[in-house]
C-alpha positions as a Markdown table, in Angstrom:
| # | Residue | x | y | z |
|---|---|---|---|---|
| 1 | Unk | 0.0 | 0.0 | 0.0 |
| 2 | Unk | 2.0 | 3.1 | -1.0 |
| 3 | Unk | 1.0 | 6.2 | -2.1 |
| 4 | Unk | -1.0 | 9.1 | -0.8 |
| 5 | Unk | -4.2 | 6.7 | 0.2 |
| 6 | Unk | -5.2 | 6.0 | 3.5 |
| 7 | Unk | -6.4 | 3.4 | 5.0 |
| 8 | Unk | -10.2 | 3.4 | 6.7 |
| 9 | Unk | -9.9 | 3.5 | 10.1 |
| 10 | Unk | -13.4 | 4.6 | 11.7 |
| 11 | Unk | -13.4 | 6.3 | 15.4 |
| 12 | Unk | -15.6 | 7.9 | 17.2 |
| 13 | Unk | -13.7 | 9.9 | 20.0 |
| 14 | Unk | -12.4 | 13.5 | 18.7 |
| 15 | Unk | -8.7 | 13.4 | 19.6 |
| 16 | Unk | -8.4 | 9.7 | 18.0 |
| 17 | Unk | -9.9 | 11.6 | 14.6 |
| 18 | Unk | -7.3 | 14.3 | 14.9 |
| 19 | Unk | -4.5 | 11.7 | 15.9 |
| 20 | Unk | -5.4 | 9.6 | 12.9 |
| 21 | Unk | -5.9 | 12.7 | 9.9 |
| 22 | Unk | -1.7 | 14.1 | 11.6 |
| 23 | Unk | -0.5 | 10.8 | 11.2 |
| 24 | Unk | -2.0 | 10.6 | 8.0 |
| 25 | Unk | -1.0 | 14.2 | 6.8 |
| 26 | Unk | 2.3 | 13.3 | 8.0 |
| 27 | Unk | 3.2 | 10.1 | 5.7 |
| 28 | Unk | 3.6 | 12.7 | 3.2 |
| 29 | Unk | 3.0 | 9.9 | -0.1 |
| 30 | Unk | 4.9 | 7.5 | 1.5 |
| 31 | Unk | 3.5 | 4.4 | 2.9 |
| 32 | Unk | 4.0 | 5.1 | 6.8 |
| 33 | Unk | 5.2 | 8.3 | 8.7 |
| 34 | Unk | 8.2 | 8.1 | 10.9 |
| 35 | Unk | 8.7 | 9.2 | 14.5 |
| 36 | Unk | 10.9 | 12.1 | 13.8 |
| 37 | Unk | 7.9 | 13.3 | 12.0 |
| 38 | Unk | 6.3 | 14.5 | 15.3 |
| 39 | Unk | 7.0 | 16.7 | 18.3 |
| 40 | Unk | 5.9 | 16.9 | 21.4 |
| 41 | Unk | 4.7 | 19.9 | 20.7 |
| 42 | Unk | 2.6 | 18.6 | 18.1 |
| 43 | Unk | 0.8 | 15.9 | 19.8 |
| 44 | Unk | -0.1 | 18.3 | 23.1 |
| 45 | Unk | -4.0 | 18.0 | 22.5 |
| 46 | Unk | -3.2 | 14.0 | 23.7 |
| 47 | Unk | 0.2 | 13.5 | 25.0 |
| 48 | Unk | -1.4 | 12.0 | 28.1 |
| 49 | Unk | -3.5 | 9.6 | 26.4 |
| 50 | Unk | 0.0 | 8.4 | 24.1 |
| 51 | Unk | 2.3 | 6.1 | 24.1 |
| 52 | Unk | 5.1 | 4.8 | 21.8 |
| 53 | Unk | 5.5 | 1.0 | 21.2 |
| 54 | Unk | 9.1 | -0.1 | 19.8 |
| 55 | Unk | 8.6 | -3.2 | 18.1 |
| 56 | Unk | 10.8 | -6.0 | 17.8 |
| 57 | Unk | 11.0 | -9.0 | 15.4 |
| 58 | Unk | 12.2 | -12.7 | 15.3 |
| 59 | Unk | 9.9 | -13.2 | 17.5 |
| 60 | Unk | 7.6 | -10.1 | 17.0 |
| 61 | Unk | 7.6 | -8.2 | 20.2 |
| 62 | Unk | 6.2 | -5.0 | 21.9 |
| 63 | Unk | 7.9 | -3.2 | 24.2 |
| 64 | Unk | 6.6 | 0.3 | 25.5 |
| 65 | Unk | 8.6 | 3.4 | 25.3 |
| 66 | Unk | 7.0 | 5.6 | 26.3 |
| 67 | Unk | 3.5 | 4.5 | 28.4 |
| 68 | Unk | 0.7 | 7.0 | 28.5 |
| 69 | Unk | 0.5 | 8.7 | 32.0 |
| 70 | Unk | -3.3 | 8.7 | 32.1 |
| 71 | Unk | -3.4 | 5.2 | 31.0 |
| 72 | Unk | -1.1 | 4.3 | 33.7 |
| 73 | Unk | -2.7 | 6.1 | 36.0 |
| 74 | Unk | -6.3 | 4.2 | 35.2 |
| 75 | Unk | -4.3 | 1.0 | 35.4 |
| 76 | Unk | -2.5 | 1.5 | 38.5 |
| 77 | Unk | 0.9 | 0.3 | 36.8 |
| 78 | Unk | 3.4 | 2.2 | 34.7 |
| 79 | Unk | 4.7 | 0.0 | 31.5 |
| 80 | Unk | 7.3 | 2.5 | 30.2 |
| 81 | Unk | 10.2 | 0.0 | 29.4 |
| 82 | Unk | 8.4 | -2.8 | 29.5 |
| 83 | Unk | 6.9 | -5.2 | 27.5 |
| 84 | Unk | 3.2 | -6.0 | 26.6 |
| 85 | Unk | 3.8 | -8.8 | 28.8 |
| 86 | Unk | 4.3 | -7.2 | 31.9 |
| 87 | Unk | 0.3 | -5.6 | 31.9 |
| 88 | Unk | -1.3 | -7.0 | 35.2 |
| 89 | Unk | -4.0 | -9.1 | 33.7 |
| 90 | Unk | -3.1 | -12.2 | 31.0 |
| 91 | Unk | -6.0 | -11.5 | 28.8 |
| 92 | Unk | -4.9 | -7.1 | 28.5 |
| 93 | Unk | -1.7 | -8.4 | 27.1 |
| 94 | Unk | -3.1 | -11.0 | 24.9 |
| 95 | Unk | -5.6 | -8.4 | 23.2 |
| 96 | Unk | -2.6 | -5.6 | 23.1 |
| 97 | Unk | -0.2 | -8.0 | 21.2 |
| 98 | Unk | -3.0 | -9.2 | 19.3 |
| 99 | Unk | -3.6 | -5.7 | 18.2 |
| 100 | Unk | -0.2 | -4.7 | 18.0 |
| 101 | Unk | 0.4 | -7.7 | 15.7 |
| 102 | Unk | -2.5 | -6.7 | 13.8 |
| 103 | Unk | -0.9 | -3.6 | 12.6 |
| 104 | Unk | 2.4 | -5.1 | 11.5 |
| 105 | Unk | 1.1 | -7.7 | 9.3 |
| 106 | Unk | -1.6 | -5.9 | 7.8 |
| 107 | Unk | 1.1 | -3.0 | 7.8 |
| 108 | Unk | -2.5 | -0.5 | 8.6 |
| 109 | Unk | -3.5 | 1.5 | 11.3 |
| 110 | Unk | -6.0 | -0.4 | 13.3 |
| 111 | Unk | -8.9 | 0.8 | 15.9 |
| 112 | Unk | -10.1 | -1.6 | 19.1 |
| 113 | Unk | -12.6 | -1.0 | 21.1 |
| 114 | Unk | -12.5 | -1.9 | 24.7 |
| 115 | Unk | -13.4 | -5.6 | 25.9 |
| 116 | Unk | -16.4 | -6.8 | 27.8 |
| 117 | Unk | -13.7 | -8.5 | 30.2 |
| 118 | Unk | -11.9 | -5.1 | 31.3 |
| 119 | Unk | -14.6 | -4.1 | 33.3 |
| 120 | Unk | -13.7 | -5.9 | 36.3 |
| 121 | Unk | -10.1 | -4.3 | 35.8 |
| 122 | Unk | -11.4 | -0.8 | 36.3 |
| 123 | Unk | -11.6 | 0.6 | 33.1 |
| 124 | Unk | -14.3 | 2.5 | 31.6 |
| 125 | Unk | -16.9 | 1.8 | 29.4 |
| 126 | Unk | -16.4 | 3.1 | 25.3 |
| 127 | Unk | -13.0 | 2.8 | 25.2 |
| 128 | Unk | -10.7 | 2.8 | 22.4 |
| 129 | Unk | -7.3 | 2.5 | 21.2 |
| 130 | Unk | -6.2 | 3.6 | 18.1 |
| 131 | Unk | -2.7 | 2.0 | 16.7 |
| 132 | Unk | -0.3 | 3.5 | 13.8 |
| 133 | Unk | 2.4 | 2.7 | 12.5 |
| 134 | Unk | 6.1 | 4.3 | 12.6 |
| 135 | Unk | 9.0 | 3.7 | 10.2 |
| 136 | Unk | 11.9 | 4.9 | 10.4 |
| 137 | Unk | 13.3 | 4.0 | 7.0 |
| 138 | Unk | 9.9 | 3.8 | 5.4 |
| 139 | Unk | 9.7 | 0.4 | 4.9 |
| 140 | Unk | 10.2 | -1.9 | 8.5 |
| 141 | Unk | 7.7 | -0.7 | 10.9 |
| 142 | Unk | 9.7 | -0.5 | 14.2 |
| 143 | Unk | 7.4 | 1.5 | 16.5 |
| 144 | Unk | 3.6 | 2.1 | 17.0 |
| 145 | Unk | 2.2 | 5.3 | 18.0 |
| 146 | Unk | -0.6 | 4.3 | 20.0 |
| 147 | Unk | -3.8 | 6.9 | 21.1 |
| 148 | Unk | -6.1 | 6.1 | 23.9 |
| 149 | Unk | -9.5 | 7.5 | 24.3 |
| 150 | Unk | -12.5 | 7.3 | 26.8 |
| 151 | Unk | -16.2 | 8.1 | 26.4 |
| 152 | Unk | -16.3 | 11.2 | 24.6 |
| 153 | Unk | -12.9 | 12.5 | 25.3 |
């Protein structure tokens, strides 16, 4: 898929929508966007709802580099430098590498909504997460950009 045409991802909550059309904007005709194609700056309007996912291969692996503060917060852990593994409940790391794996192979943003199952782990209702990729030499993807919203955040 390369070229200026994006891939359908539908989403409901605002900042997801905005996060999606600058990752978009930013692929600039080529297939993915890479991290040095944000700031900081740029992302402010969800910086606490963010996190960056470096992604590893043979065997395909996510680690968190950066872990969303609000998330963490909500979660009562902090997963900076760690790995999808290390979330506190077997079936929220199951459904993250599932999603995460999702988006390497299919080499596409993908959207999930929130599980029946997490509502015993504290997290609220209409939840999604919203996974792009990152490449730093355009072609491997080696991080995920990942957007986190709630209700109708």
């Amino acid at each position: 898929m390369h070229g200026a045409t994006a891939p359908a991802v539908r989403t409901q909550p605002q900042r997801l929508q905005r996060l999606y059309q600058h990752w978009d904007d930013r692929r600039r005709g080529r297939e993915f966007p890479a991290r040095a194609d944000f700031t900081p700056h740029d992302l402010q309007y969800i910086i606490g709802n963010l996190s960056l996912v470096d992604v590893g291969y043979q065997p395909l692996s996510f680690r968190f580099r950066i872990f969303a503060s609000n998330v963490a917060t909500r979660l009562g852990k902090e997963m900076t430098n760690k790995s999808v593994d290390a979330f506190p409940y077997p079936r929220q790391a199951e459904l993250a590498r599932e999603h995460f794996a999702e988006v390497v192979e299919r080499r596409v943003p993908a959207i999930r909504f929130r599980d029946p199952s997490f509502i015993k782990y504290n997290v609220p209702r209409n939840f999604e997460i919203l996974a792009l990729p990152l490449s730093a030499d355009g072609k491997l993807i080696d991080m995920l950009m990942v957007g986190y919203a709630w209700d109708k955040e």
